[in-house]
C-alpha positions as CSV (number, residue, x, y, z in Angstrom):
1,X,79.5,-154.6,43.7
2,X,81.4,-155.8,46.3
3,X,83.5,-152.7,46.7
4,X,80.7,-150.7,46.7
5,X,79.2,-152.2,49.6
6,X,82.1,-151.8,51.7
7,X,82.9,-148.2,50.8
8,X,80.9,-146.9,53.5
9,X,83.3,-148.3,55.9
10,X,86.0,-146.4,54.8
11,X,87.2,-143.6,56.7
12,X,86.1,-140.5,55.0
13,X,89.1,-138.1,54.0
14,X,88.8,-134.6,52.4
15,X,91.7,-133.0,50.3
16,X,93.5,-136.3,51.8
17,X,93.1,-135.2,55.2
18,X,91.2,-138.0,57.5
19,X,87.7,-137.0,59.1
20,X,88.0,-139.9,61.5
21,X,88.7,-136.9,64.3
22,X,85.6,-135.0,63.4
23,X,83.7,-138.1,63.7
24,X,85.1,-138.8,67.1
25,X,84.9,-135.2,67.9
26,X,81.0,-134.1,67.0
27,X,79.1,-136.6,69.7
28,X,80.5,-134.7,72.5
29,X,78.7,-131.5,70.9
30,X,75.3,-132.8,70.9
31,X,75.2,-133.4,74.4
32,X,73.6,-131.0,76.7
33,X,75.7,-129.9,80.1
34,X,75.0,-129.1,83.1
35,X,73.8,-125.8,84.1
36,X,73.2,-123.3,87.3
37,X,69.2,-122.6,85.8
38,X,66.6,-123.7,88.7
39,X,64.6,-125.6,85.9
40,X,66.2,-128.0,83.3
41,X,64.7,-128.1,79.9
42,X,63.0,-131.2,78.6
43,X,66.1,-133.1,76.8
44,X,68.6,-132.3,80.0
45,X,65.7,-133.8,81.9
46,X,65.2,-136.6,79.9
47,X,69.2,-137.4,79.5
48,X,69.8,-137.2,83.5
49,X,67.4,-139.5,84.0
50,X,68.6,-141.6,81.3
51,X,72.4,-141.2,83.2
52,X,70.5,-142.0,86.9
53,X,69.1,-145.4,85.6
54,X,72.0,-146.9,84.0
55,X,74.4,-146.0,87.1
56,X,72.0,-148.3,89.1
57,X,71.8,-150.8,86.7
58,X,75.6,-151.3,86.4
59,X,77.0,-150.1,89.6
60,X,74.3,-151.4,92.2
61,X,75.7,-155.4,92.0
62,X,79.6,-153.3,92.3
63,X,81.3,-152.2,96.0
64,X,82.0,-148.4,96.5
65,X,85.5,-148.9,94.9
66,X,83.9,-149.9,91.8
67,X,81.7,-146.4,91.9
68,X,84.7,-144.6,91.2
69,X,84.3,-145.6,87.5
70,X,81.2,-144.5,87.2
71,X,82.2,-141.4,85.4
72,X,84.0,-143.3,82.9
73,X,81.3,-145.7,82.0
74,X,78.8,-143.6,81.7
75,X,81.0,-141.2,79.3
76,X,81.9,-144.1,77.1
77,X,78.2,-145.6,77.3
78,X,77.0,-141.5,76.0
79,X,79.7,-141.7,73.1
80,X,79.0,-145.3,71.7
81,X,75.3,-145.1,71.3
82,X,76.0,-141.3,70.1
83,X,78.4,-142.3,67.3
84,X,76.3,-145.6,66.8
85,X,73.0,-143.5,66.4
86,X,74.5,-140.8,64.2
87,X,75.9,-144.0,62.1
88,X,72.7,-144.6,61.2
89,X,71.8,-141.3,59.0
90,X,72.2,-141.1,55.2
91,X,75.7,-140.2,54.1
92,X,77.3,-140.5,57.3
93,X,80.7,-142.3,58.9
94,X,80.1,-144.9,61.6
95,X,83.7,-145.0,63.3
96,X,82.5,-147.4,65.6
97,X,82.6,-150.1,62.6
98,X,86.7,-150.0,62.5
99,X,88.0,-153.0,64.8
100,X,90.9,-150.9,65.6
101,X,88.6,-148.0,66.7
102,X,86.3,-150.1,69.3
103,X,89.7,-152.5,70.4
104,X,91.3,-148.7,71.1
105,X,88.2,-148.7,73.8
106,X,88.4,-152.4,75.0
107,X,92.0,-152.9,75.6
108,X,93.2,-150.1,77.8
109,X,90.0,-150.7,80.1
110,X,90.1,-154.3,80.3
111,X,94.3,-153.9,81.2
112,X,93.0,-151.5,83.8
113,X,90.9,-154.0,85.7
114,X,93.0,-156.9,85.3
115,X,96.2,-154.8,86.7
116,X,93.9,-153.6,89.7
117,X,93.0,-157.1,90.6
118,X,96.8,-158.2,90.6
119,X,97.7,-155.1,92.5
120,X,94.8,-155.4,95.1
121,X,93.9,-158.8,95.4
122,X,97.1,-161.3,93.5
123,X,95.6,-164.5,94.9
124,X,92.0,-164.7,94.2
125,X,93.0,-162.9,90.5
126,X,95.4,-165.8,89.4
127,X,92.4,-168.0,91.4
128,X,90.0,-167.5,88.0
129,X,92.6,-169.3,85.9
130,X,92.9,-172.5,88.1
131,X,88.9,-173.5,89.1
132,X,88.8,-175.5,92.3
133,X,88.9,-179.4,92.7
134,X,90.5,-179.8,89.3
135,X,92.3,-183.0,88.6
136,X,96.3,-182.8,88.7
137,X,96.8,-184.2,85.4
138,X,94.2,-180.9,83.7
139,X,95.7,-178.8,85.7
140,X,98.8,-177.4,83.1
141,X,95.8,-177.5,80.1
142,X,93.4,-175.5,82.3
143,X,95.6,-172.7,82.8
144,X,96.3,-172.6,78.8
145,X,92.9,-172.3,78.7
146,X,91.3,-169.7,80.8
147,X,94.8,-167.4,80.4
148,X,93.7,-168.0,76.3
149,X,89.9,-167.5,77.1
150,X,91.2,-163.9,79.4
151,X,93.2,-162.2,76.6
152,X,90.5,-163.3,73.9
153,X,88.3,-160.7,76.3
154,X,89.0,-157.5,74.5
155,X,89.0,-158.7,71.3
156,X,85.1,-160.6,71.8
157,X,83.9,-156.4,73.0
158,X,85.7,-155.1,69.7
159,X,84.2,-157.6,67.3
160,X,81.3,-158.0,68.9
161,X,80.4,-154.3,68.2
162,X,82.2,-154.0,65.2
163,X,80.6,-157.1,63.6
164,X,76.8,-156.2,64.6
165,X,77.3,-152.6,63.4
166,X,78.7,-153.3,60.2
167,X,75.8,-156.5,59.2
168,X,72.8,-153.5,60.0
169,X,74.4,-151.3,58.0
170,X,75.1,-153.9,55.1
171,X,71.4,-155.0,55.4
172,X,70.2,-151.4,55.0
173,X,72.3,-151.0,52.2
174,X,70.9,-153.9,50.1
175,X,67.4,-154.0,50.9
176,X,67.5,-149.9,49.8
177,X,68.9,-150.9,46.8
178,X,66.9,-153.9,46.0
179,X,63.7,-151.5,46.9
180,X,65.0,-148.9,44.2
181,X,65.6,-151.4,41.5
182,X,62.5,-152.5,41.8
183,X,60.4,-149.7,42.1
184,X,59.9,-149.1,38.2
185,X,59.6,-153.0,37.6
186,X,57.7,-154.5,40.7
187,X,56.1,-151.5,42.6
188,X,54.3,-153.8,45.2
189,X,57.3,-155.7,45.7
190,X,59.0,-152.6,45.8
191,X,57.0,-151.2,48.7
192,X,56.9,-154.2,50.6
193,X,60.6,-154.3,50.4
194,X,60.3,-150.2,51.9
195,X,58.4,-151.5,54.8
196,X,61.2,-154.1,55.7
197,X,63.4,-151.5,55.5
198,X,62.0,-149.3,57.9
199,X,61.5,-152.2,60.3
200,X,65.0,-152.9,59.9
201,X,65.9,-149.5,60.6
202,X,63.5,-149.5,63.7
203,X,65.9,-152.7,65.2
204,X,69.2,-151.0,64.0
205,X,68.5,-148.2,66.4
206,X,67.6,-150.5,69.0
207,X,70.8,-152.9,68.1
208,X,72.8,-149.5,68.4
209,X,71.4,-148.8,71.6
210,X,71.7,-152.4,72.8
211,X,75.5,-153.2,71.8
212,X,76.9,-149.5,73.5
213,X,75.2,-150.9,76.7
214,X,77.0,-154.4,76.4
215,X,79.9,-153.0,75.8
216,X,80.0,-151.1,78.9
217,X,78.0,-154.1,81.1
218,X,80.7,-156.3,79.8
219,X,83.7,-154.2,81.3
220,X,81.5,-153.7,84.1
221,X,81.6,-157.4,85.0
222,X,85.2,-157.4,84.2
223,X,86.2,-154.7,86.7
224,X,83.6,-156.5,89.3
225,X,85.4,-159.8,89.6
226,X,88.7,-157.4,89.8
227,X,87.7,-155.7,93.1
């Protein structure tokens, strides 16, 4: 039983070749681009104004140098709720629930900012690791700790994700099993057990949503203190 729960976290192959690529490759084809047409159909509409609203939510607190990420964000805030959503269908591949797939995405960002603050600004960077008016003798175990608590960073985004992601889908799993088993033997149990499962599905979509945007919010605040 155990096993079969956790097969649909494995990455999919076919004739031994990995689909992890087509998984990572298919979000970018639902998206709509730009185009030269006076008038934008309703989904372009819909998904600039989705872009427009979470630039101001995560860039208004930043400086200009911070807008120059905006690009970035937003394309990594588009593909995490895209392979998040597209998780959530029957007989599909989440790739977002692989540790090493979301600490691929942490890392290199996170290095980023904490490189551009000790490029740009050494002194106030090493300043975060040393708060002020400490006592000489916590001084040494201070700096253990908030160096500890800055490399744990990455790894709290990657498990974060990957362990919210991964209980939905385990939930899912059981309750649509437990409301098929029953469904010859207990039929109103059975379709009370259907109606949790579509409320569960209802917040999986929203905990899909919510977790792509605190990924990016987090690395947000991260490149904020940085510049």
């Amino acid at each position: 039983m155990t096993l079969s729960l956790f097969d649909q976290f494995s990455s999919p192959t076919m004739l031994g070749v990995p689909l992890m690529a087509l998984a990572l490759l298919l979000p970018w084809l639902l998206w709509m681009k730009p185009c030269t047409r006076w008038l934008n159909n309703r989904f372009l509409s819909l998904q600039n104004w989705f872009l427009n609203n979470f630039m101001k939510q995560i860039f208004l607190p930043m400086n200009l140098k911070g807008h120059k990420w905006a690009v970035l964000f937003s394309s990594l805030m588009l593909f995490l709720i895209t392979l998040n959503m597209l998780g959530l269908l029957p007989y599909t591949f989440t790739p977002t629930t692989q540790l090493s797939l979301n600490m691929a995405f942490a890392v290199p960002i996170w290095l980023s900012t904490v490189i551009i603050g000790l490029r740009n600004q050494p002194t106030h960077a090493l300043g975060h690791l040393l708060p002020e008016g400490t006592p000489t003798l916590l001084i040494p175990v201070l700096i253990i700790i908030e160096t500890i608590s800055l490399f744990i960073r990455p790894l709290a985004l990657g498990v974060r994700l990957t362990a919210n992601l991964t209980a939905g889908h385990l939930l899912i799993q059981l309750i649509s099993t437990g409301a098929y088993v029953m469904a010859s033997m207990m039929p109103t149990i059975a379709v009370l057990t259907s109606i949790l499962l579509l409320l569960l599905t209802i917040l999986e979509v929203a905990v899909a949503m919510i977790q792509a945007y605190v990924f990016v919010l987090l690395l947000s605040l991260y490149l904020q203190e940085n510049i």
